[in-house]
C-alpha positions as CSV (number, residue, x, y, z in Angstrom):
1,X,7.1,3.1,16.7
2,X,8.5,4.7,19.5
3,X,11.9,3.3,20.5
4,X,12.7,6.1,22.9
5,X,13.4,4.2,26.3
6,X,15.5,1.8,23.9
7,X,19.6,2.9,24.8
8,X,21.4,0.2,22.8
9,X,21.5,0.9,18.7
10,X,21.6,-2.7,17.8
11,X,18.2,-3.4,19.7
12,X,16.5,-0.7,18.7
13,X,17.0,-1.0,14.8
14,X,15.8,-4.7,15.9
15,X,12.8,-3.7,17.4
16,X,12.2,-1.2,14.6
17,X,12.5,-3.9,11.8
18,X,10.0,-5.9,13.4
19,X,7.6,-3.5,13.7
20,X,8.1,-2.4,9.8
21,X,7.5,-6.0,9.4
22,X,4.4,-6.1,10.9
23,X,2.5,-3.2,9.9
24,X,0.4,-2.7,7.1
25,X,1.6,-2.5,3.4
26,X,0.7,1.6,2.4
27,X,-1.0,2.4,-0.5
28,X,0.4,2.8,-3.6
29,X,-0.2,6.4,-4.9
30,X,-3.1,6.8,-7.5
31,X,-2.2,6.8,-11.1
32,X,-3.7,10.4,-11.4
33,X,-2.3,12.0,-8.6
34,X,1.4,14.2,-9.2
35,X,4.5,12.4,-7.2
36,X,5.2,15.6,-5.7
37,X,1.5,16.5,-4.7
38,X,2.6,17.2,-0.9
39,X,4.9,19.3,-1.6
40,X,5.3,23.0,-0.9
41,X,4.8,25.1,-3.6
42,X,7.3,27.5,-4.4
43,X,5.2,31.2,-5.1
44,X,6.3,32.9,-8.5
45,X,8.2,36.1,-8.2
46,X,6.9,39.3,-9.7
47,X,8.9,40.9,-12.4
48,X,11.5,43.3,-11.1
49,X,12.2,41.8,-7.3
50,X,14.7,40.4,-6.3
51,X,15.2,37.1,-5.3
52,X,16.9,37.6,-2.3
């Protein structure tokens, strides 16, 4: 929702609510899929460098 053009704060987190309100429920995550499946993963270090 874009609240943009909205100036006053109490209006916009109105409007916002409304619209979190109205939209569709999302999906609950799959029983097989890893909580953190969208998340970057880190790459291992080879031996001997340094970390920094």
């Amino acid at each position: 929702m874009n609240t943009k053009q909205v100036a006053d704060k109490a209006e916009r987190k109105k409007l916002k609510r409304t619209a979190r309100k109205k939209a569709a429920p999302k999906p609950k995550r799959a029983a097989g899929v890893a909580r953190g499946s969208n998340k970057r993963k880190v790459k291992q270090l080879v031996k001997g460098q340094s970390k920094r």
